[in-house]
C-alpha positions as CSV (number, residue, x, y, z in Angstrom):
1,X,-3.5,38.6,112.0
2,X,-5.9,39.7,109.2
3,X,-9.5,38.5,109.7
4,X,-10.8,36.6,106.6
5,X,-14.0,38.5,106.8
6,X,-14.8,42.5,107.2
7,X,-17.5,44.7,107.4
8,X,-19.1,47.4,105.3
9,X,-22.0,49.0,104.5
10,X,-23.9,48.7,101.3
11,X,-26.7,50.5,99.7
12,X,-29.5,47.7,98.8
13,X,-32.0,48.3,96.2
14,X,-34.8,45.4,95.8
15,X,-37.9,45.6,93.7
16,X,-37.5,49.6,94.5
17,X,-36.9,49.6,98.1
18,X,-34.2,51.6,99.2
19,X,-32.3,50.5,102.7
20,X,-28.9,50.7,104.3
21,X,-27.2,47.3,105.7
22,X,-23.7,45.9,107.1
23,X,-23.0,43.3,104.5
24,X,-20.1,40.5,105.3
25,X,-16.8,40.7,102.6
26,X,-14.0,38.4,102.1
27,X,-10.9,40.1,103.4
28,X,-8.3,40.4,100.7
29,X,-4.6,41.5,101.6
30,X,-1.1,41.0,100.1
31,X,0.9,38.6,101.1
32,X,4.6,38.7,100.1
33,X,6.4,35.5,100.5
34,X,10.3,35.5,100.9
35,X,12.8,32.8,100.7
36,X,15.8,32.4,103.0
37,X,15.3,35.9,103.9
38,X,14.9,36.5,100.2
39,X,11.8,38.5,98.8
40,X,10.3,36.2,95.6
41,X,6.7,37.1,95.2
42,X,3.5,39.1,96.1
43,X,0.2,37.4,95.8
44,X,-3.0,39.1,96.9
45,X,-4.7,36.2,99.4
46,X,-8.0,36.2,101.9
47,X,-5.7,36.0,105.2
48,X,-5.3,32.5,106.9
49,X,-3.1,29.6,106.4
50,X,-0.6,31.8,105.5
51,X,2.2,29.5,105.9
52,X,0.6,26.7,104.2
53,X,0.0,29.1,101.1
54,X,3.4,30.1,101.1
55,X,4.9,26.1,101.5
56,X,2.3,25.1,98.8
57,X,3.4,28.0,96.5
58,X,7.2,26.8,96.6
59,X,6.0,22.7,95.9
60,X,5.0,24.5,92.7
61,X,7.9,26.3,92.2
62,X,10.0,23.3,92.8
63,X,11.8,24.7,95.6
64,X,10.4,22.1,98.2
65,X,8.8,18.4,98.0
66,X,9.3,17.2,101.4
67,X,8.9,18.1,104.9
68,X,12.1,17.8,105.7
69,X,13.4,20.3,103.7
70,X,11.5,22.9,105.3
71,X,13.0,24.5,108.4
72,X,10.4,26.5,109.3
73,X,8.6,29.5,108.1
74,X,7.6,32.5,110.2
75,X,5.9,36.0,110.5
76,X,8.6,38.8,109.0
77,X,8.2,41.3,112.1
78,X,9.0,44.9,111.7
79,X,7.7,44.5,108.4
80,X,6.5,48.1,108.2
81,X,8.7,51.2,108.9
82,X,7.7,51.4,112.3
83,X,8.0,48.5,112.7
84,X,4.6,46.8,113.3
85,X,4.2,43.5,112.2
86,X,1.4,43.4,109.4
87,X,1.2,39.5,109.6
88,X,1.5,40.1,105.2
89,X,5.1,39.1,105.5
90,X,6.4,35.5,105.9
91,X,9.7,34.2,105.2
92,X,10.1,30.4,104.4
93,X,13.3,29.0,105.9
94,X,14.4,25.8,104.2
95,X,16.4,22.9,105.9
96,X,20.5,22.9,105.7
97,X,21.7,21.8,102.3
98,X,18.3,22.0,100.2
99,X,19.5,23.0,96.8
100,X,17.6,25.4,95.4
101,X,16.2,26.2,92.0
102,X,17.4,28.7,90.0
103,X,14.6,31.3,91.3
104,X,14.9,34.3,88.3
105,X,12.2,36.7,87.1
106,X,12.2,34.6,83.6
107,X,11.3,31.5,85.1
108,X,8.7,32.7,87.7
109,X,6.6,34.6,84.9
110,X,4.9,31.5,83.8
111,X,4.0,30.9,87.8
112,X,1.6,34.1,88.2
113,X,0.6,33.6,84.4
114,X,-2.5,31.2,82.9
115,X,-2.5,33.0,79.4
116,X,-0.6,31.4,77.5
117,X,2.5,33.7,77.0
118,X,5.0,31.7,77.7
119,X,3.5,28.6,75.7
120,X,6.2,25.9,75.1
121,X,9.1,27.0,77.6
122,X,5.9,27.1,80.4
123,X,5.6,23.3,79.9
124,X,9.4,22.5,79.3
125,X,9.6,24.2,83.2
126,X,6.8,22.2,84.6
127,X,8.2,19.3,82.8
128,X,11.6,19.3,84.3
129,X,11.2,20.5,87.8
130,X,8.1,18.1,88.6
131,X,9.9,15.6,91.4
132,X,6.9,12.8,90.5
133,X,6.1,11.4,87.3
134,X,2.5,10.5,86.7
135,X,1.3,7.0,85.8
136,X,0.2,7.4,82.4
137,X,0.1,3.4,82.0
138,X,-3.4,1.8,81.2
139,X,-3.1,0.0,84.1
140,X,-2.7,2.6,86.1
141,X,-4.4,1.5,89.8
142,X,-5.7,5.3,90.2
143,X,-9.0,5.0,88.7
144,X,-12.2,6.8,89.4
145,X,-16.1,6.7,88.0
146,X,-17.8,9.5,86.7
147,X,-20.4,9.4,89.2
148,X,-18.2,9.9,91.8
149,X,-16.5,12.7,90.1
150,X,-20.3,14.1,89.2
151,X,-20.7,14.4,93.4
152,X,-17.5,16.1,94.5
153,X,-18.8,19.8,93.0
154,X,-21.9,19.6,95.6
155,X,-19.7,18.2,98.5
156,X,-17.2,21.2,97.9
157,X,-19.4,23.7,98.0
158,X,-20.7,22.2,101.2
159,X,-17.7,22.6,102.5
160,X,-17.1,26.5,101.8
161,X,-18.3,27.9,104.7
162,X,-17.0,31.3,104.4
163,X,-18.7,31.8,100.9
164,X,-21.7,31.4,101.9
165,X,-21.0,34.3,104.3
166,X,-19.7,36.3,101.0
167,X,-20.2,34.6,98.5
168,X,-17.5,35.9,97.1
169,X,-14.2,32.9,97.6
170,X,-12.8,30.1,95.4
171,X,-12.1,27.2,96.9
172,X,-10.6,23.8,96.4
173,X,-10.6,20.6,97.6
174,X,-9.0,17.4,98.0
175,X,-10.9,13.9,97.3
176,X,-10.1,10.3,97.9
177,X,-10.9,8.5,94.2
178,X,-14.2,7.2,96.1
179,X,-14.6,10.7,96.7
180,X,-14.3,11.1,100.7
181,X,-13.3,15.1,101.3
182,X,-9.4,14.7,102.9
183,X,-9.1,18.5,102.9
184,X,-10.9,21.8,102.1
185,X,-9.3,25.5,101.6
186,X,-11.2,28.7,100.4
187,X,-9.4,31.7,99.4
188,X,-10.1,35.2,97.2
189,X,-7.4,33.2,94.4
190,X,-8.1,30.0,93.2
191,X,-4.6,29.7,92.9
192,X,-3.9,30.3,96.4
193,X,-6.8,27.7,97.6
194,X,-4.7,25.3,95.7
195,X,-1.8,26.4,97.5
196,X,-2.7,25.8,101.1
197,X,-4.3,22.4,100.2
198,X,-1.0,21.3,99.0
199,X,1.1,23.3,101.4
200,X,-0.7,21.6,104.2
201,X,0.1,18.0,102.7
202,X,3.4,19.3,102.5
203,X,3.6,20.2,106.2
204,X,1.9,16.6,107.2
205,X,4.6,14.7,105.1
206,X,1.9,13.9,102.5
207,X,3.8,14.6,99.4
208,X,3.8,13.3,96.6
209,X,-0.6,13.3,96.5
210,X,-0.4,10.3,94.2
211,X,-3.6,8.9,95.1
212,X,-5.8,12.3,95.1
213,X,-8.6,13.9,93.2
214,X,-8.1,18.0,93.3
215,X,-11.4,20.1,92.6
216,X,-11.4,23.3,92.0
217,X,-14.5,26.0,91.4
218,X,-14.4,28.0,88.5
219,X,-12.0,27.6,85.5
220,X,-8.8,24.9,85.3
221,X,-6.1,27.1,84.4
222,X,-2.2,26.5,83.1
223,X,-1.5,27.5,86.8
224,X,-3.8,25.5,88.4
225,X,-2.8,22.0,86.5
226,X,0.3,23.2,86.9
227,X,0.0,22.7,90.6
228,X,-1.2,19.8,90.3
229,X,1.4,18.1,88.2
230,X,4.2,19.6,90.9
231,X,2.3,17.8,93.9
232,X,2.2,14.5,92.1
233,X,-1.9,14.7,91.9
234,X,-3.3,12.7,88.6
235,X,-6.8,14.2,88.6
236,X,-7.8,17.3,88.5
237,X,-11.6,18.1,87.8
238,X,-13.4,22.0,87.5
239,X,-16.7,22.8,87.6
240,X,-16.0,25.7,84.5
241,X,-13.6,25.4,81.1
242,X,-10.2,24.8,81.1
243,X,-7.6,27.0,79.4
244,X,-5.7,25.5,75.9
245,X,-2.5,25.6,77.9
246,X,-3.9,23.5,81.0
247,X,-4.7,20.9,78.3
248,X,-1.4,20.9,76.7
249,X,0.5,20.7,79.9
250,X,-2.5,17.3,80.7
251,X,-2.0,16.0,77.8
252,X,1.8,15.9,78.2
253,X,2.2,14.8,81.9
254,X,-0.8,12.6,81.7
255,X,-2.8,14.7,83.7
256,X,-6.3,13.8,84.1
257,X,-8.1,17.0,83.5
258,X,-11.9,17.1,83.9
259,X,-14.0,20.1,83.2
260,X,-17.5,21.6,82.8
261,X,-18.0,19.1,85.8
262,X,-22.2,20.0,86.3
263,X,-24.4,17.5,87.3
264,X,-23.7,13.6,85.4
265,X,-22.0,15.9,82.9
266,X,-18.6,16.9,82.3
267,X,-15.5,16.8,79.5
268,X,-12.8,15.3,79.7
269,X,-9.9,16.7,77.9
270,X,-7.2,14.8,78.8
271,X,-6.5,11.4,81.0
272,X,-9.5,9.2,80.3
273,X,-7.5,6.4,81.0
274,X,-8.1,7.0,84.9
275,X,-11.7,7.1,84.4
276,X,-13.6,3.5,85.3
277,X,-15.1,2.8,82.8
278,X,-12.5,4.0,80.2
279,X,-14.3,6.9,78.7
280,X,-14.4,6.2,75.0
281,X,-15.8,8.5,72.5
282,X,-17.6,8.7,69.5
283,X,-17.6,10.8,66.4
284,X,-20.3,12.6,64.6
């Protein structure tokens, strides 16, 4: 199996000073993922927790929501011409009689897509193929303070260990709402961190993550809340800007979507009704 670091060398230049070093990289290799044999997408991954990413990645395509409807999910080997197995090949297997979506090219666009493109038809596909409806009720018991939210970016990056090798991996991260860490993934895509957090939920029976706080570094985009709505999770927070889809698809779920999370500061752009106190605001 791929390592999730390498080695190269690099030329470094500081204040002048020429010198040649081995410098640690995040390993980046493709992964494709195929379904009952099947072959339904590519995705470019750091390797580890391959099948995780690839059981998380069908919980967003509304393929699976339970563990029992996974049969199992192996290594594809003989996945080159002569036959060597490259460990970038993994073929998800589901359980007898799991009906499955209808998996074309049209509707798997808006999956590897957080620009917008397919605007309205992207949120009528999240919106009927999500298993769990969010509580969007005032009352809803899933509440959570915005001090606790203001700690989970620091406790995240504490928990990227490879970055600070690299510095170069996304991660994500999943919280309790009095913000103890339940899980941790790093990955080259953001997308794909989010994958194996949920794929791994998936695997544990964990489904739907009702209960959860997702954090994400860098931006909250369509795909990411995306995922988030498909697992059943009601927060989602990011410690950059959010894309005008991912609000949309918040606002119409009744996602809570938090970003710019730096510090005791953060926006909320959707789902303030989960925050304790209610987050009210002010004009002017």
């Amino acid at each position: 199996m791929g390592r999730v670091t390498e080695r190269r060398r690099v030329i470094r230049i500081r204040d002048g000073a020429v010198s040649t070093r081995p410098d640690t990289l995040v390993a980046e290799e493709p992964l494709e993922i195929r379904l009952n044999g099947k072959p339904l997408a590519i995705t470019m991954r750091t390797p580890g927790d391959d099948f995780a990413l690839a059981a998380g990645f069908l919980v967003s395509e509304g393929v699976l929501g339970a563990a029992e409807e996974l049969a199992n999910i192996l290594y594809c080997a003989g996945a080159t011409e002569d036959g060597v197995n490259t460990y970038n090949v993994v073929d998800v297997r589901t359980a007898p009689g799991v009906v499955l979506p209808d998996l074309t090219l049209e509707r798997n666009v808006y999956t590897s897509s957080s620009c917008g493109l397919c605007g309205k038809a992207s949120l009528d596909a999240v919106r009927t193929t999500a298993r769990w409806q969010l509580d969007t009720s005032p009352d809803t018991p899933v509440r959570i303070e915005p001090a606790t939210l203001s700690a989970l970016p620091d406790r995240l990056r504490s928990a990227q260990r490879v970055f600070e090798r690299t510095g170069g991996l996304h991660a994500a991260a999943l919280f309790t709402t009095e913000g103890e860490l339940l899980d941790a993934r790093e990955d080259v895509g953001r997308h794909n961190a989010v994958d194996k957090i949920v794929g791994r939920a998936l695997q544990q029976g964990r489904l739907p993550l009702s209960s959860a706080v997702l954090m994400v570094s860098g931006r909250a985009s369509f795909e990411l809340a995306q995922k988030a709505v498909m697992a059943g999770i009601p927060v989602l927070a990011a410690v950059s800007a959010p894309s005008s889809l991912a609000v949309d698809l918040a606002q119409e779920t009744g996602l809570t979507l938090v970003g710019f999370l730096r510090g005791t500061s953060m926006n909320v752009y959707a789902g303030e009704h989960r925050l304790t106190p209610h987050a009210t605001a002010t004009t002017g």
